[in-house]
DOROTI-599259 format. One line per field, with one value per atom (N, C-alpha, C): residue number from 1; x, y, z; residue in three letters; atom name. Coordinates in steps of 0.05 Angstrom, whole numbers, plus 5000, padded with zeros to 4 digits. Layout:
<recs>
resi = [NUM; ...]
x = [X; ...]
y = [Y; ...]
z = [Z; ...]
resn = [ALA; ...]
name = [CA; ...]
</recs>
This chain:
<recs>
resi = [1; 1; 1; 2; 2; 2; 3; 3; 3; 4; 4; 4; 5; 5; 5; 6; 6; 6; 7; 7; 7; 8; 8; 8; 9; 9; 9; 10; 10; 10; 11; 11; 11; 12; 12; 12; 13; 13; 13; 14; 14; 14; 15; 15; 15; 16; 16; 16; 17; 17; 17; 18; 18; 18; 19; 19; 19; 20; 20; 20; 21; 21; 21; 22; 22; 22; 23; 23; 23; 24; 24; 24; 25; 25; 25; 26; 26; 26; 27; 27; 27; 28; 28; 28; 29; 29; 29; 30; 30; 30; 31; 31; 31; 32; 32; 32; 33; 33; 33; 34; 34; 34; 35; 35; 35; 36; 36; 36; 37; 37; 37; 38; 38; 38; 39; 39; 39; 40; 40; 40; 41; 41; 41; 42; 42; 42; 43; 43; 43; 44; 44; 44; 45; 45; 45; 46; 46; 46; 47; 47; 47; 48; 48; 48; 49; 49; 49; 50; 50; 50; 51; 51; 51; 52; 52; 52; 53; 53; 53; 54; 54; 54; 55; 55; 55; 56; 56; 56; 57; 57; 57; 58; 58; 58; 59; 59; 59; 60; 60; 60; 61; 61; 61; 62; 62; 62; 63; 63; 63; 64; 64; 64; 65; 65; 65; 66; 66; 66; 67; 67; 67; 68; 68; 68; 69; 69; 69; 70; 70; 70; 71; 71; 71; 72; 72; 72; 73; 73; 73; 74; 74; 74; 75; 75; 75; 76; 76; 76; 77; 77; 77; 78; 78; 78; 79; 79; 79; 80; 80; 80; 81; 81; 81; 82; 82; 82; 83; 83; 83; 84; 84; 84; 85; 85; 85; 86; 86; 86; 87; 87; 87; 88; 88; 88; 89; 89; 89; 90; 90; 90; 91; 91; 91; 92; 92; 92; 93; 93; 93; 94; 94; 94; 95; 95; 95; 96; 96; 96; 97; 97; 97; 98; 98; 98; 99; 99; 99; 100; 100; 100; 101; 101; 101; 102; 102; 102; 103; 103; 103; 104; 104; 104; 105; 105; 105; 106; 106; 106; 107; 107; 107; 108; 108; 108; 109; 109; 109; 110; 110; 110; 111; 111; 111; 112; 112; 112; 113; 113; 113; 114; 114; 114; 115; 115; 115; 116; 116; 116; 117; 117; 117; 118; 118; 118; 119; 119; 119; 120; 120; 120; 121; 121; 121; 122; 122; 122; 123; 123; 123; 124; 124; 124; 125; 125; 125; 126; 126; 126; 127; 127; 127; 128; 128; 128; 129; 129; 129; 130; 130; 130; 131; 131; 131; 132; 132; 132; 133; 133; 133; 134; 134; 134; 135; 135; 135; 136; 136; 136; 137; 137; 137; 138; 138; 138; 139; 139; 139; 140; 140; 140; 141; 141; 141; 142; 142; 142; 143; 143; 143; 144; 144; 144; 145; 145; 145; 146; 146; 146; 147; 147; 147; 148; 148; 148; 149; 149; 149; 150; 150; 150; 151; 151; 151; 152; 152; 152; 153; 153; 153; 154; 154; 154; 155; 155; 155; 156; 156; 156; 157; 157; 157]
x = [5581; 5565; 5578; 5607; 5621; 5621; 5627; 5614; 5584; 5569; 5546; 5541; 5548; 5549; 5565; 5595; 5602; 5598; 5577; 5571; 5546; 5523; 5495; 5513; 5532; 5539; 5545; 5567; 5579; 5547; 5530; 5508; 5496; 5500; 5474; 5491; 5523; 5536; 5540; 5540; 5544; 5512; 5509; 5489; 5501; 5468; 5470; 5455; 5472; 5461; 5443; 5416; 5395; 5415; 5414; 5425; 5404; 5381; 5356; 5352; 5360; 5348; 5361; 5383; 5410; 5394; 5364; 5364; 5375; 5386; 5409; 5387; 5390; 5379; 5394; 5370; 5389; 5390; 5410; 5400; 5385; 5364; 5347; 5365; 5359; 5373; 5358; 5375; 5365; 5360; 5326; 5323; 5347; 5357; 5367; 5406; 5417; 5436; 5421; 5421; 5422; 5446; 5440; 5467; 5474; 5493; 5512; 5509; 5484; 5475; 5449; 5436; 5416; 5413; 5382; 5383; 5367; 5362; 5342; 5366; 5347; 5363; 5387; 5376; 5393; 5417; 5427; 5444; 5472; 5480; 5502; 5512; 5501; 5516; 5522; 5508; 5523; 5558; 5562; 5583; 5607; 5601; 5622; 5642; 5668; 5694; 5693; 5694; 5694; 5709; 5738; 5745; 5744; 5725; 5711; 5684; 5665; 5647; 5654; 5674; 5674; 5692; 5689; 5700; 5684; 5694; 5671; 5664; 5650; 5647; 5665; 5684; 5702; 5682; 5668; 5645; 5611; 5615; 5596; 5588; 5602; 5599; 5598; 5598; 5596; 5570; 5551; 5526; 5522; 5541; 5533; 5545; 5547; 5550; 5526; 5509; 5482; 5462; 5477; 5454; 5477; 5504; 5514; 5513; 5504; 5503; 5467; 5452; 5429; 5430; 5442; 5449; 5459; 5484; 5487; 5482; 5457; 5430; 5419; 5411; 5385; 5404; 5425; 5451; 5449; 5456; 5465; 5449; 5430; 5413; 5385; 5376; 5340; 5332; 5352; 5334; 5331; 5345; 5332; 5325; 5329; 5318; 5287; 5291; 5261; 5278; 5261; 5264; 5266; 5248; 5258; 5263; 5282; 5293; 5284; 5256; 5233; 5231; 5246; 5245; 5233; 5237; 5237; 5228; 5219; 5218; 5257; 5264; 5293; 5312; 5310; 5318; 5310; 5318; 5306; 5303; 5292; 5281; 5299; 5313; 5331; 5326; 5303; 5291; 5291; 5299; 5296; 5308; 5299; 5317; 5351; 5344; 5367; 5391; 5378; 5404; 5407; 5382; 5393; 5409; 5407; 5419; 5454; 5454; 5478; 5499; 5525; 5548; 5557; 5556; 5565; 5592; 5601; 5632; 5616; 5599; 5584; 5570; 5565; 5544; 5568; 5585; 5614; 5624; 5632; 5634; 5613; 5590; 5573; 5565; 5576; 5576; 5602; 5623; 5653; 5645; 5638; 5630; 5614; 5602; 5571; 5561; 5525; 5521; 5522; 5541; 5523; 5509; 5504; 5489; 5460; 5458; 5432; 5425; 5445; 5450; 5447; 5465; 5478; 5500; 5504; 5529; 5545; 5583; 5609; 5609; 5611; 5620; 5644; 5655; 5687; 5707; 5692; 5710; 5695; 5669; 5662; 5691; 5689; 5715; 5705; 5722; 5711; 5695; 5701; 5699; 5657; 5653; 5625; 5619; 5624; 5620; 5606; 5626; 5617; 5594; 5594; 5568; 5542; 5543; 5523; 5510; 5536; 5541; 5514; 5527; 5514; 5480; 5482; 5449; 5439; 5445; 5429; 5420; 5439; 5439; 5422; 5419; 5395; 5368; 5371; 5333; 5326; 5294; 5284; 5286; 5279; 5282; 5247; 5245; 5209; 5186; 5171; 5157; 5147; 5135; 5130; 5108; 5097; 5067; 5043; 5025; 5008; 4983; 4979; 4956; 4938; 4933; 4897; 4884; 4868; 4846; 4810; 4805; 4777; 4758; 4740; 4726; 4698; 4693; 4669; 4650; 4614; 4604; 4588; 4583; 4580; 4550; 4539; 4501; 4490]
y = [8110; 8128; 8156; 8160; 8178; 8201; 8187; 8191; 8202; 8195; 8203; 8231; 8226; 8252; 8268; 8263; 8287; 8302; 8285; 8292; 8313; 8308; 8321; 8340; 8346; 8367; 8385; 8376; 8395; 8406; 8381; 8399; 8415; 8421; 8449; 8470; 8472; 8491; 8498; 8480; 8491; 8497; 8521; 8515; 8491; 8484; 8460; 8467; 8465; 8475; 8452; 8450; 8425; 8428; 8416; 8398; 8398; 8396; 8390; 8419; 8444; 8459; 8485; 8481; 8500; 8528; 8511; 8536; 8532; 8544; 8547; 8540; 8513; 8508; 8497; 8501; 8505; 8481; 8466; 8442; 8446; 8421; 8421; 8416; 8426; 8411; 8386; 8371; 8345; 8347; 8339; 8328; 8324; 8303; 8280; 8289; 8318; 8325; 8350; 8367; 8394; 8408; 8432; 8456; 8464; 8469; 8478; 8508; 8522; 8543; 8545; 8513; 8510; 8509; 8525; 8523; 8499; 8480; 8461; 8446; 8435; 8421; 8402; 8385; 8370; 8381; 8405; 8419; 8414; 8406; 8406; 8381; 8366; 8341; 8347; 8366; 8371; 8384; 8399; 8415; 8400; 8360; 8347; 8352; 8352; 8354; 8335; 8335; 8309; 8286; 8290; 8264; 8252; 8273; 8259; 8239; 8256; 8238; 8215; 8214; 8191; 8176; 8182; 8143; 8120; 8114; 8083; 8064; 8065; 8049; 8021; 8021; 7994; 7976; 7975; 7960; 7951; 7965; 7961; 7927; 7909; 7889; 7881; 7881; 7866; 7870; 7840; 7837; 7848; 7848; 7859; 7887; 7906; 7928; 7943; 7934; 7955; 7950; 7931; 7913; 7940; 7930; 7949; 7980; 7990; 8020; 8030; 8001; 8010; 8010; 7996; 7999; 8036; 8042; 8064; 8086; 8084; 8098; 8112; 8081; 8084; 8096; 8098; 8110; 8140; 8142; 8172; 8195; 8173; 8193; 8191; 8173; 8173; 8196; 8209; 8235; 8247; 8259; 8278; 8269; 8248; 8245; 8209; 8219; 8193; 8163; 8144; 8127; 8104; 8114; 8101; 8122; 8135; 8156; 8172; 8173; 8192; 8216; 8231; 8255; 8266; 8287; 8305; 8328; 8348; 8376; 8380; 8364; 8367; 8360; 8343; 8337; 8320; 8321; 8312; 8278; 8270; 8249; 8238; 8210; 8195; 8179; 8183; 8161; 8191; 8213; 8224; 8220; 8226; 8223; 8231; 8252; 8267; 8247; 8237; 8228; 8203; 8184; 8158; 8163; 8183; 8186; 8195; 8206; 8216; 8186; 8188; 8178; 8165; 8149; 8134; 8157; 8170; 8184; 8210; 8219; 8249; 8245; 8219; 8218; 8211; 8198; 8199; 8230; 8235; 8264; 8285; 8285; 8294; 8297; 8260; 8254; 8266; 8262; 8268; 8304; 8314; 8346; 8360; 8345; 8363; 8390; 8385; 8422; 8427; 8441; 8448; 8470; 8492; 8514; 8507; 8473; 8471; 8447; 8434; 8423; 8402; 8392; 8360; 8359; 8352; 8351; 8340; 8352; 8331; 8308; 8284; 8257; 8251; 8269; 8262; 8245; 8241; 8223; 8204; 8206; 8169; 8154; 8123; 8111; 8113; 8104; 8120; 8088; 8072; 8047; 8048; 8058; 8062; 8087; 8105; 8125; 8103; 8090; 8074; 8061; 8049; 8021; 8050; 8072; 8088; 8089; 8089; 8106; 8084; 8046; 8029; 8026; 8037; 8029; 8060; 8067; 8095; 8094; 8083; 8064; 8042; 8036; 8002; 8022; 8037; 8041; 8048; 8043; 8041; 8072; 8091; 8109; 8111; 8144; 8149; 8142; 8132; 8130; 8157; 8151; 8181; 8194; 8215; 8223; 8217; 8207; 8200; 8221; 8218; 8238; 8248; 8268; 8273; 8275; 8250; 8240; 8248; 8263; 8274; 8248; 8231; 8217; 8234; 8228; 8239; 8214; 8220; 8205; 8186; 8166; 8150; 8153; 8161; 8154; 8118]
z = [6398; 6414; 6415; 6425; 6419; 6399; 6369; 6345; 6332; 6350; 6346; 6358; 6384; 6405; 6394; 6388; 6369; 6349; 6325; 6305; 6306; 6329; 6338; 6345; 6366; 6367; 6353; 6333; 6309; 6292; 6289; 6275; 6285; 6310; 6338; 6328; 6327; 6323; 6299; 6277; 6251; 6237; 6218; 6197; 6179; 6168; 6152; 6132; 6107; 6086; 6063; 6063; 6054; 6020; 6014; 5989; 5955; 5973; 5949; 5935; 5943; 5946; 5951; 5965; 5977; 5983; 6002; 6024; 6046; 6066; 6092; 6117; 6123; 6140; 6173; 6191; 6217; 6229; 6247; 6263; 6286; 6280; 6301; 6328; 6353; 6376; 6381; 6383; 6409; 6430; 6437; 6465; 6475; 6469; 6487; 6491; 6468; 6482; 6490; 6515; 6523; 6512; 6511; 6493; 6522; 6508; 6526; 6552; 6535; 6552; 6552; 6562; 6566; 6592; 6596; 6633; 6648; 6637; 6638; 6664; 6678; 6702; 6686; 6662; 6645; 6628; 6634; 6617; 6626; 6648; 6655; 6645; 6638; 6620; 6594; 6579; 6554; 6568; 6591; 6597; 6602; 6605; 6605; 6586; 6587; 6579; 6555; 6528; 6508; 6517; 6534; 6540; 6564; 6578; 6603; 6593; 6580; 6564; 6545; 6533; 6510; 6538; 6560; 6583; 6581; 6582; 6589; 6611; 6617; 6644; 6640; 6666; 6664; 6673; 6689; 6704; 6681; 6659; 6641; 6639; 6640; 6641; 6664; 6687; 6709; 6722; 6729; 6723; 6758; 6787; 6811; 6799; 6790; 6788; 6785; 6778; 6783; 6811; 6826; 6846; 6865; 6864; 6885; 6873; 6854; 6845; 6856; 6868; 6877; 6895; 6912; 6946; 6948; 6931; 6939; 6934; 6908; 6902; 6924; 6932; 6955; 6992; 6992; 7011; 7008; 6982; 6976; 6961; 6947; 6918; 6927; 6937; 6939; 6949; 6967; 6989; 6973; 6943; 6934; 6910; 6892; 6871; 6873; 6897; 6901; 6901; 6917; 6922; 6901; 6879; 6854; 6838; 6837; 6823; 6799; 6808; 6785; 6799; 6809; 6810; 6837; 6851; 6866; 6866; 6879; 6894; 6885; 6898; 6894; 6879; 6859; 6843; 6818; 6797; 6771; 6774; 6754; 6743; 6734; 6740; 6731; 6702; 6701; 6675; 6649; 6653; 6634; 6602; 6584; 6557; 6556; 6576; 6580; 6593; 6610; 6628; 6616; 6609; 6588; 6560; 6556; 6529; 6531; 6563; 6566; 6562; 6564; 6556; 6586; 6588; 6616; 6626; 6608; 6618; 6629; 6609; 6618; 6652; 6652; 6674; 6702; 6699; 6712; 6726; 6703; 6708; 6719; 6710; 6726; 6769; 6763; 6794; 6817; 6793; 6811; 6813; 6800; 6803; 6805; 6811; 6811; 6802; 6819; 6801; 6833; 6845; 6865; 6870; 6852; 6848; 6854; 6835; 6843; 6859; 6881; 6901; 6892; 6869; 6876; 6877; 6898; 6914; 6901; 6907; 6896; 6904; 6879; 6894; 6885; 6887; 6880; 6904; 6931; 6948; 6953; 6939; 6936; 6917; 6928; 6912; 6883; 6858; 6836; 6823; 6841; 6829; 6834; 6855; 6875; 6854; 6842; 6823; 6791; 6788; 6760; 6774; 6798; 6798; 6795; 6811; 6808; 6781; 6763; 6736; 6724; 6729; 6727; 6724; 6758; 6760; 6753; 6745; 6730; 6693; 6684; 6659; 6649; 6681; 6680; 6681; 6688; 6692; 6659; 6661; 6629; 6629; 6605; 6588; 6596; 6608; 6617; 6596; 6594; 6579; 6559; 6538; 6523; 6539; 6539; 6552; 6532; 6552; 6533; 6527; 6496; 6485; 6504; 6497; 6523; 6493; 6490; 6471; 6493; 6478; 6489; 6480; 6499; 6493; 6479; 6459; 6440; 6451; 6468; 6462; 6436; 6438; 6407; 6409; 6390; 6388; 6395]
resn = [UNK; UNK; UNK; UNK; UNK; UNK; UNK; UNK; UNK; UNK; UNK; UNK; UNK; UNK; UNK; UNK; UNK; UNK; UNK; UNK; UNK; UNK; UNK; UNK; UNK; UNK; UNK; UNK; UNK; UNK; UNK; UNK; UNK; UNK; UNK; UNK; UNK; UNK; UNK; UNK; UNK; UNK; UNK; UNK; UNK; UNK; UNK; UNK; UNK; UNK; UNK; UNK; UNK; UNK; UNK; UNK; UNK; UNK; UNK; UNK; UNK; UNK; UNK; UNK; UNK; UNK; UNK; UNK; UNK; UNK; UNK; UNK; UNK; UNK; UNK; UNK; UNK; UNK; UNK; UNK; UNK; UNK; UNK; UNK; UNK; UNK; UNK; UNK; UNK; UNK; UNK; UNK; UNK; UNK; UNK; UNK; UNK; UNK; UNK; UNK; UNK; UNK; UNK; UNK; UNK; UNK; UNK; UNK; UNK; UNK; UNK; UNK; UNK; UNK; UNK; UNK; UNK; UNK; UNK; UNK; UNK; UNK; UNK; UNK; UNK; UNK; UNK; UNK; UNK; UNK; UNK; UNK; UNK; UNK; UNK; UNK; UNK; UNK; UNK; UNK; UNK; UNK; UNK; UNK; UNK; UNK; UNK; UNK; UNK; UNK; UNK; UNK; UNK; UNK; UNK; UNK; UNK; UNK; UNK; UNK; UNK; UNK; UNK; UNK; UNK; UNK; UNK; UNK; UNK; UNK; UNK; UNK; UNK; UNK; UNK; UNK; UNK; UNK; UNK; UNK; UNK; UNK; UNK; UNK; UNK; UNK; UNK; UNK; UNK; UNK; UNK; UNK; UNK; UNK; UNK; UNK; UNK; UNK; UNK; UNK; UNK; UNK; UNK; UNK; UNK; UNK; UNK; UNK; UNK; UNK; UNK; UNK; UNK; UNK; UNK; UNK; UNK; UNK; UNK; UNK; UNK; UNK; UNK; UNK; UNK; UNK; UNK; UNK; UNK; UNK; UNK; UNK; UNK; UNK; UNK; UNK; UNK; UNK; UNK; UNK; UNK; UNK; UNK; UNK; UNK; UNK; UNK; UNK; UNK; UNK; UNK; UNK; UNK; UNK; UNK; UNK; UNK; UNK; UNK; UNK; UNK; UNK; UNK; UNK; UNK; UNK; UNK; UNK; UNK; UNK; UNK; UNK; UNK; UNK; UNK; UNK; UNK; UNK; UNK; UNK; UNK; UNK; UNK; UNK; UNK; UNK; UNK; UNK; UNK; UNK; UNK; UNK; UNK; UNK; UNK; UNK; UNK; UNK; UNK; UNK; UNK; UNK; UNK; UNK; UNK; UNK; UNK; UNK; UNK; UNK; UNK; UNK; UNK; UNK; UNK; UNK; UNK; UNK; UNK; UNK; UNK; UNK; UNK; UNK; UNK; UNK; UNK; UNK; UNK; UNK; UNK; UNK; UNK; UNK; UNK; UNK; UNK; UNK; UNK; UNK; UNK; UNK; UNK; UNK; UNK; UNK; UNK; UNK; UNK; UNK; UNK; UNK; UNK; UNK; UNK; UNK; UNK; UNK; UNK; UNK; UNK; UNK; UNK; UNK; UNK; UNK; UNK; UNK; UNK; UNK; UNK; UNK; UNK; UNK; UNK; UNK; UNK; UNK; UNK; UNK; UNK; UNK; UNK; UNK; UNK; UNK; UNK; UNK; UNK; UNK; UNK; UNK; UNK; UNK; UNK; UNK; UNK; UNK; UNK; UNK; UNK; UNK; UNK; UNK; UNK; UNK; UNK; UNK; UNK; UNK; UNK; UNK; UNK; UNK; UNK; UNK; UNK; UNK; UNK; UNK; UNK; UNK; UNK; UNK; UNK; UNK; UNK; UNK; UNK; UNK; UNK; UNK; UNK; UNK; UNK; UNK; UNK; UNK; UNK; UNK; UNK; UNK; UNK; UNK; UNK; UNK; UNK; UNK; UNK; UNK; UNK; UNK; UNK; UNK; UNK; UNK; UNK; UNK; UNK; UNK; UNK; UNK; UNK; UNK; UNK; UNK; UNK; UNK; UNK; UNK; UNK]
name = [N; CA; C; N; CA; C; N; CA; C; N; CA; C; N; CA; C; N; CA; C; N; CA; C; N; CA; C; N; CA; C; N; CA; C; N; CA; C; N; CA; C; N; CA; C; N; CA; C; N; CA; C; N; CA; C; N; CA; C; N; CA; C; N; CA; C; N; CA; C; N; CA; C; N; CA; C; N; CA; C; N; CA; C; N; CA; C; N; CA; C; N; CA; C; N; CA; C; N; CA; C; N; CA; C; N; CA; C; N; CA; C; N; CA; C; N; CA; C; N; CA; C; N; CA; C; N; CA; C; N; CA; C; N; CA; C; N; CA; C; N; CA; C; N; CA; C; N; CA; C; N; CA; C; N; CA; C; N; CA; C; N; CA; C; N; CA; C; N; CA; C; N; CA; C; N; CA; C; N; CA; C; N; CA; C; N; CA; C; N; CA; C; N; CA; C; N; CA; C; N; CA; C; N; CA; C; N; CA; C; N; CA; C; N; CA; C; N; CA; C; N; CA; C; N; CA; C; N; CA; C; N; CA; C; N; CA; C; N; CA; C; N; CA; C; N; CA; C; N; CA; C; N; CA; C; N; CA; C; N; CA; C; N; CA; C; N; CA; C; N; CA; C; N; CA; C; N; CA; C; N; CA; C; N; CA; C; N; CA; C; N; CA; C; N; CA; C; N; CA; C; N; CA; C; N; CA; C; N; CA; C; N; CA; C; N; CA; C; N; CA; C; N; CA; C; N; CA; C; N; CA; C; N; CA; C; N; CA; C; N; CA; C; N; CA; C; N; CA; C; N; CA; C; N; CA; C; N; CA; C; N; CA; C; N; CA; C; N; CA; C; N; CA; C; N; CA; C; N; CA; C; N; CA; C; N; CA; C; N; CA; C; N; CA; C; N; CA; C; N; CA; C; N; CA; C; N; CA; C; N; CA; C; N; CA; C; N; CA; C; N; CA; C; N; CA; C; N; CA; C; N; CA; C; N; CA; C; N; CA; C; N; CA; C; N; CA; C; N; CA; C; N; CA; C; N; CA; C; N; CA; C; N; CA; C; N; CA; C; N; CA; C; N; CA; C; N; CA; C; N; CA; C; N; CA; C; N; CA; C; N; CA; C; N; CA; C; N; CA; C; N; CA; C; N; CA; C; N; CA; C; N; CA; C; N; CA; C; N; CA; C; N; CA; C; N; CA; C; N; CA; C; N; CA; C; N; CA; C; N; CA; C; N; CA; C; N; CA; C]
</recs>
C-alpha cells in the first residue's frame, strides 16, 4: 500500500513520457490521493509526513477495535461529522474515496493533529491506543457509493 501511494505520488509530480509515441504526457491526479495544495476539505491527508503515513495500525487485527473506535466515534466525532459519519454543515463525509483510500498512518496522523483552520480539533491527548481504534472504525465503514446517472425517462409509445 505504501508502494503504491508512493509511486501515484512520484507520477503527480513527475512528467510521464507515453512510450508508444514519445509525446510528453502529464499524470492524471487521483481522486483518491489529494495533492498536496489542494484545497478540498480532503487535502490535508495527502500533507501526512511519508513515515507517518506508511504506520500501520497495531490494532488492525483486533476484531473489538472497531466496536470500541465506534463508541468513541459516537463520544467525540458524530457532533460534527453525523451520527453515522456521512457528513456535516461541519464536517466531511467519512465514507469518502478520500479518506478510505487514505493509509491507516495518514488517517492517524491526521487525528493526532488536526486541521484546525477548519475545526477539527487536536486529538493528540486522546490515548494513542483510542486514536488507532478511531483509525479502526473509520476503515470499517464501506467506501460511498458511486452517484448515480440522472437517466431521463423517455416515454415508450
Amino acid at each position: 500500500m505504501t508502494l503504491r501511494v508512493s509511486s501515484i505520488l512520484l507520477l503527480l509530480t513527475l512528467d510521464v513520457t507515453a512510450q508508444t509515441n514519445s509525446v510528453p504526457a502529464k499524470a492524471v491526479p487521483a481522486r483518491s490521493v489529494p495533492a498536496k495544495n489542494d484545497n478540498s476539505v480532503y487535502a490535508e491527508l495527502a500533507k501526512a509526513p511519508p513515515k507517518a503515513a506508511a504506520r500501520r495500525n497495531p490494532l488492525e487485527h483486533d476484531p473489538d477495535a472497531v466496536a470500541a473506535g465506534g463508541k468513541l466515534f459516537s463520544q467525540h466525532c458524530a457532533e460534527c461529522h453525523g451520527d453515522t459519519a456521512a457528513g456535516s454543515k461541519k464536517a466531511p463525509s467519512l465514507y469518502a474515496e478520500e479518506v478510505q483510500q487514505a493509509t491507516p498512518g495518514a488517517l492517524f496522523w491526521l487525528l493526532t493533529n488536526g486541521v484546525v483552520r477548519r475545526g477539527m480539533p487536536v486529538w493528540s491527548k486522546l490515548p494513542e491506543p483510542q486514536r488507532w481504534q478511531l483509525v479502526s472504525f473509520i476503515k470499517s465503514l464501506p467506501p460511498a457509493p458511486p452517484p448515480k446517472p440522472n437517466l431521463e425517462q423517455t416515454p415508450q409509445p
